[in-house]
C-alpha positions in Angstrom: -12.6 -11.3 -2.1 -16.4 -11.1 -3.5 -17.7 -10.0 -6.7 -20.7 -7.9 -7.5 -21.8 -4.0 -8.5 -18.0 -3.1 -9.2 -18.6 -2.4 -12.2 -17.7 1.5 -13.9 -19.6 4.4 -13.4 -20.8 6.1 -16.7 -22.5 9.2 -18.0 -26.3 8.9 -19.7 -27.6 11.4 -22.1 -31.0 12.8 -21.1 -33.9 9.8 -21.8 -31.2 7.3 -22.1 -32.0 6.1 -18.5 -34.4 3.1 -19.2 -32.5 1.8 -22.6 -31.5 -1.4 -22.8 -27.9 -0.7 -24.3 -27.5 1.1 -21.5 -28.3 -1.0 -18.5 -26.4 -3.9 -17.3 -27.3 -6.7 -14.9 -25.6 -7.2 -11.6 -25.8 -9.0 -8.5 -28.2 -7.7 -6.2 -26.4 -9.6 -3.1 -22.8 -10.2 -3.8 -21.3 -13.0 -2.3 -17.8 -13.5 -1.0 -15.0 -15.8 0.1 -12.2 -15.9 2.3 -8.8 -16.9 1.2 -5.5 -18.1 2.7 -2.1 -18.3 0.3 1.6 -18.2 0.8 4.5 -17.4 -1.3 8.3 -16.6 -1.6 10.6 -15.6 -3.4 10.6 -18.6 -5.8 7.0 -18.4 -6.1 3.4 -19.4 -4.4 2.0 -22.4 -2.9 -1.7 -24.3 -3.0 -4.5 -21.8 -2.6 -7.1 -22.7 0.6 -10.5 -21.5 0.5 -11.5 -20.9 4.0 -15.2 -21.9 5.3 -16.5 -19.3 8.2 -14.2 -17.4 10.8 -10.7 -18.6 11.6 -10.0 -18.9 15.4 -6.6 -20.6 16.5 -7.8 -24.5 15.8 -9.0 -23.4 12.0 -5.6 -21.6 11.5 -3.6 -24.1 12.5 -5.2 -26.9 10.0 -4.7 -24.6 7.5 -0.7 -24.5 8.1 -0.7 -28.4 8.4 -2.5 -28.9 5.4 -1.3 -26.3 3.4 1.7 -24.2 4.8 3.0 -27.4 5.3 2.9 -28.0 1.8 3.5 -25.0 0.5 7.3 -25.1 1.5 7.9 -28.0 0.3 7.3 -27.0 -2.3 8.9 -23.2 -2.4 12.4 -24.4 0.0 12.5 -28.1 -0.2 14.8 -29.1 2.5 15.9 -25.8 3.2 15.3 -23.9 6.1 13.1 -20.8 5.8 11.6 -17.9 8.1 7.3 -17.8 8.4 5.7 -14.5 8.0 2.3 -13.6 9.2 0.6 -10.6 11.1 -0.3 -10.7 14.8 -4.2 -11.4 14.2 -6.0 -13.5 16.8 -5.4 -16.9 15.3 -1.7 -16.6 14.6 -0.6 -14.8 17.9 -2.7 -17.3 20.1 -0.9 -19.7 22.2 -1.6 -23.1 20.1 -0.6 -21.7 17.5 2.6 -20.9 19.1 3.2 -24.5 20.3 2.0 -25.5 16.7 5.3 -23.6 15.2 7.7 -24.7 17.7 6.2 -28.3 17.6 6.7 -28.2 13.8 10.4 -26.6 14.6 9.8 -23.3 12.0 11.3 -20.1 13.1 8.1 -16.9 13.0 9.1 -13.8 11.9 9.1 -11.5 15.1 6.0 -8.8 13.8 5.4 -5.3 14.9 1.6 -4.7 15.9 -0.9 -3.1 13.5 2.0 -3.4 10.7 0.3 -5.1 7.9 1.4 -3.0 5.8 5.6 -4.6 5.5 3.8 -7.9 4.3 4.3 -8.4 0.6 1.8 -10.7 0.1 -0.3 -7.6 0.5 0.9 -6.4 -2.9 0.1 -10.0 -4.3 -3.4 -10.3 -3.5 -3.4 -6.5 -5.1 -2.7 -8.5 -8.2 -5.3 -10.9 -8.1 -8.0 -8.3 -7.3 -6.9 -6.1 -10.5 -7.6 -9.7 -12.9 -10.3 -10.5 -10.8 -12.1 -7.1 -12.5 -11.3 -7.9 -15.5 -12.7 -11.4 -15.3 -15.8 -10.2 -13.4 -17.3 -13.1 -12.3 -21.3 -14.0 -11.9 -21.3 -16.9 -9.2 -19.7 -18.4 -6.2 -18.1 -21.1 -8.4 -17.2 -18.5 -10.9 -15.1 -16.2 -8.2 -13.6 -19.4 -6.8 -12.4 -19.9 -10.3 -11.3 -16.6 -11.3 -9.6 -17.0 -7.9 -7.8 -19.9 -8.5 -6.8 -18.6 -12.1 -5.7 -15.7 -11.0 -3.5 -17.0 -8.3 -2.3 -19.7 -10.9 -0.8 -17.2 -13.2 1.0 -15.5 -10.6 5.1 -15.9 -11.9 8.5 -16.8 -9.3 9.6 -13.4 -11.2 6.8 -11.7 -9.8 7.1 -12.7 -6.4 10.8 -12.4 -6.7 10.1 -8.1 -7.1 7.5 -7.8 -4.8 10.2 -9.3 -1.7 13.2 -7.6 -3.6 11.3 -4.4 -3.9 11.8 -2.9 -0.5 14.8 -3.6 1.5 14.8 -3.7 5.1 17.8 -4.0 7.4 17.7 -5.4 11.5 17.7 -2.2 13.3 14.3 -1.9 10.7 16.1 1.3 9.0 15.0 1.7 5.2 18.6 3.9 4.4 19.6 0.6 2.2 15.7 1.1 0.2 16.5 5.2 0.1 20.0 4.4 -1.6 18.7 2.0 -4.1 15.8 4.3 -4.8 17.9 7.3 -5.5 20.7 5.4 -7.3 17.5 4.6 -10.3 16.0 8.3 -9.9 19.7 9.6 -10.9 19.8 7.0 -13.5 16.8 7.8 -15.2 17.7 11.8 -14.7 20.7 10.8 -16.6 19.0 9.4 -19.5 17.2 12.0 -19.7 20.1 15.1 -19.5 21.6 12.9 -22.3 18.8 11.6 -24.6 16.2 14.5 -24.4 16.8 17.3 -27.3 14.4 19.6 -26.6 14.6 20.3 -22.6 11.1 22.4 -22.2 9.1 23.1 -18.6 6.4 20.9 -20.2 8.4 17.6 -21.2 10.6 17.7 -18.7 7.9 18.1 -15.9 5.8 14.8 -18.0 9.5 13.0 -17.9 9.9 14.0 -14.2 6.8 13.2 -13.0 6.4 9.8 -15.0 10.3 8.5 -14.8 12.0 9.8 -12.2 9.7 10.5 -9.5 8.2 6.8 -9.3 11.1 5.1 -8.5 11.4 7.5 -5.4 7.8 6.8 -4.6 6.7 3.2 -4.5 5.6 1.8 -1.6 6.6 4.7 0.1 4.5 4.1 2.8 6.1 1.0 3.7 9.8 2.5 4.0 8.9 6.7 4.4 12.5 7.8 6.0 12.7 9.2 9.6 16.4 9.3 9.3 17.5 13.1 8.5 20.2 12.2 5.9 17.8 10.0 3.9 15.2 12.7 3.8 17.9 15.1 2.3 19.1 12.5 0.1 15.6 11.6 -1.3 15.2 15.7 -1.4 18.5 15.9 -3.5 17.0 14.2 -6.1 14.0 16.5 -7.2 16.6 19.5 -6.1 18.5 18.2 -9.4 15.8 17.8 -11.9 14.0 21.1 -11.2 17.3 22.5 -11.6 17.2 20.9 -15.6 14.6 23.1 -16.3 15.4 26.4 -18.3 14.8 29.7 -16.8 14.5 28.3 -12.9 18.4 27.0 -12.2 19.1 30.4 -10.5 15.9 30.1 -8.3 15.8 28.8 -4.9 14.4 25.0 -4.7 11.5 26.7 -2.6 11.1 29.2 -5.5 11.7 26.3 -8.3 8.5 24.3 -7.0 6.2 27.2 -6.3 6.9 27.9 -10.0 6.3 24.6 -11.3 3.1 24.0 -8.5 5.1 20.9 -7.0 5.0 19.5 -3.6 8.6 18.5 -2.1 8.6 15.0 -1.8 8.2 15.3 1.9 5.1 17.0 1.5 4.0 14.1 -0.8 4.9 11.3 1.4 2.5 13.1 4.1 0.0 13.7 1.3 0.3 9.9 0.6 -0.2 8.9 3.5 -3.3 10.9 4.7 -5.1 9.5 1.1 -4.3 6.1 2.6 -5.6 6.9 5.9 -9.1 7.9 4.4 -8.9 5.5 1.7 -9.0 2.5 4.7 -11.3 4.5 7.1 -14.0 4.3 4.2 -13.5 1.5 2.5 -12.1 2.5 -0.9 -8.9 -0.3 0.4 -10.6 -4.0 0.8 -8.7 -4.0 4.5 -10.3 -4.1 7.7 -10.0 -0.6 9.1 -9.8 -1.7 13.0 -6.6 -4.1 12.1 -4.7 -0.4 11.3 -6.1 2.0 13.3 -8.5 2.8 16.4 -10.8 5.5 16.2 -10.5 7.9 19.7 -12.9 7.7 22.2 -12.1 10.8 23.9 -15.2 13.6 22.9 -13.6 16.4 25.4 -11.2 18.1 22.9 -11.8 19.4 19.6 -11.4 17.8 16.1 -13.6 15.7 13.8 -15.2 12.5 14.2 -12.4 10.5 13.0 -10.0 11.0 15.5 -7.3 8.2 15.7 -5.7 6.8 18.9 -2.5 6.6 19.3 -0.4 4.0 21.3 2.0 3.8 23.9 5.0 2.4 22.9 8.3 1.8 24.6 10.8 1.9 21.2 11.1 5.1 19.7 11.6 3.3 16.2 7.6 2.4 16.8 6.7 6.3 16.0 7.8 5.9 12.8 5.8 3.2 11.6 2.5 4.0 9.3 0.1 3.3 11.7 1.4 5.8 14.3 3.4 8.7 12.2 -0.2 9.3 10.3 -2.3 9.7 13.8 -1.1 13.2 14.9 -1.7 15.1 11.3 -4.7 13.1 10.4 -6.6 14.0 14.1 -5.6 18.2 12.8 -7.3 18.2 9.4 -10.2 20.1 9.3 -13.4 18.4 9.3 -14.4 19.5 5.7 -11.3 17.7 4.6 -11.7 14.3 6.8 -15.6 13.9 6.0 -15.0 14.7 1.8 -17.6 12.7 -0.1 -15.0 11.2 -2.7 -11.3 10.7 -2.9 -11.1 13.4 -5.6 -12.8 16.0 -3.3 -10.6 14.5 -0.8 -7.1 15.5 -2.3 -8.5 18.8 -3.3 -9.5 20.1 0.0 -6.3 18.4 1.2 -3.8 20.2 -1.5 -5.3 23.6 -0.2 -3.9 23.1 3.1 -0.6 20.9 2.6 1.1 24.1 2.0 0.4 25.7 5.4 1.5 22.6 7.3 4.6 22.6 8.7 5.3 18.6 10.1 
């Protein structure tokens, strides 16, 4: 986390430029600090500030010292399952022995697959109040930090691991029921409570109640499974048909009319907007623990290229990291190489149409 020139951009009137009201002091070199936390369902533990890089030996005083502590706190006596990623210091040997040593059971973790941590979603969190508290110093980020982190409720923690469920076999049909049993809700309310049923509110009411529960973190559980795609598809099938004037259209027809994107075209458009918004750094992730960039120069395409893996499971295909690499290496290079997110999405929505994945 660091602090420094993140602040808004904003327009100046001509020969405003140099006036005090509109200048602002920032930090010319903005400093930063690492940051190691756990949590659960009933919570989080002790916040560690980390000093330099974390091999194996570093890591593992960190779980004696605070892990450690951390569910004692959260599970008492109960027994409980670790979570972490497979980066250098938690998939080292030691740090193997260290777990079974310390008898805790580690969550068995798919490579490149950060994105199924929760925790994710809870240093999300902290960022957002760390903006708001914009801090000046080292000691003032460390503080924000800690406030931040402070405030954090078991409620909160208790949506972020509720929010997406996940079965053994690592099939999201359980997340696409529950998804679709609050869409139908919602269009209920809707069918019942809204008078006045025009292509204006009930596209606003659609797009900001229904569609959002069918949506979040869709790029954690995006179906692979055939009947969860129709199901999901079922959904927007019924509330374009609530329109007047379009119920005798095709569901084709219906969304060309209303310039909507079927959700499968949205969940591709998702992910491609997170796939640029990592390779440039609009996300604070490190791009190289998601994705490769391709050597290979003989064949055609921009200078983005991912690589793909070998894998033996065919479940692994389905997994962000590697469903994203085929349609991101056939954008065009004007699309890939965009200078913003906003010019990003409009080059992209040209061509989402013509793709047929």
């Amino acid at each position: 986390m660091s602090f420094g020139n993140q602040g808004a951009r904003v327009w100046r009137k001509t020969g405003e430029r140099e006036m005090p009201k509109c200048l602002k002091s920032s930090v010319k070199y903005p400093q930063s600090v690492m940051v190691w936390g756990a949590m659960s369902a009933a919570g989080v533990g002790p916040l560690c500030f980390v000093k330099g890089r974390v091999n194996a030996a570093s890591y593992q005083e960190i779980l004696e010292h605070f892990m450690l502590s951390s569910a004692e706190k959260l599970y008492g006596d109960e027994d409980f399952i670790f979570q972490h990623n497979l980066a250098p210091a938690h998939s080292a040997k030691t740090t193997g022995k260290w777990f079974t040593d310390h008898g805790i059971t580690v969550l068995n973790w798919p490579a490149n697959s950060p994105d199924l941590n929760p925790i994710q979603n809870l240093w999300d969190i902290v960022k957002r109040k760390l903006r708001d508290a914009r801090p000046n110093t080292l000691d003032e980020l460390k503080a924000a930090i800690e406030a931040s982190w402070a405030s954090i409720t078991p409620q909160q923690c208790h949506r972020l691991i509720a929010s997406v469920y996940v079965d053994t076999s690592m099939s999201h049909s359980r997340q696409c029921g529950e998804a679709i049993k609050k869409a139908n809700r919602m269009l209920g309310y809707i069918s019942r409570c809204v008078e006045y049923k025009s292509r204006e509110v009930m596209l606003r009411l659609y797009n900001s109640l229904v569609r959002p529960h069918l949506e979040y973190c869709v790029q954690v559980w995006s179906p692979y499974l055939k009947k969860d795609i129709v199901a999901l598809e079922k959904v927007e099938r019924r509330a374009t048909k609530m329109i007047p004037g379009l119920r005798g259209m095709s569901y084709e027809e219906r969304l060309l009319e209303l310039n909507l994107f079927s959700l499968k075209q949205r969940r591709l458009r998702g992910d491609m907007i997170q796939v640029y918004k990592i390779l440039t750094g609009l996300d604070a992730v490190q791009a190289n623990s998601y994705f490769s960039i391709s050597l290979n120069t003989r064949t055609r395409g921009h200078r983005w290229k991912l690589a793909g893996e070998h894998f033996k499971l065919d479940l692994r295909k389905h997994f962000f990291t590697q469903r994203v690499v085929r349609v991101w290496n056939t954008l065009p290079d004007n699309v890939v190489q965009a200078e913003s997110l906003g010019s990003f999405k409009s080059e992209l929505d040209k061509i989402l149409m013509t793709l047929s994945y």
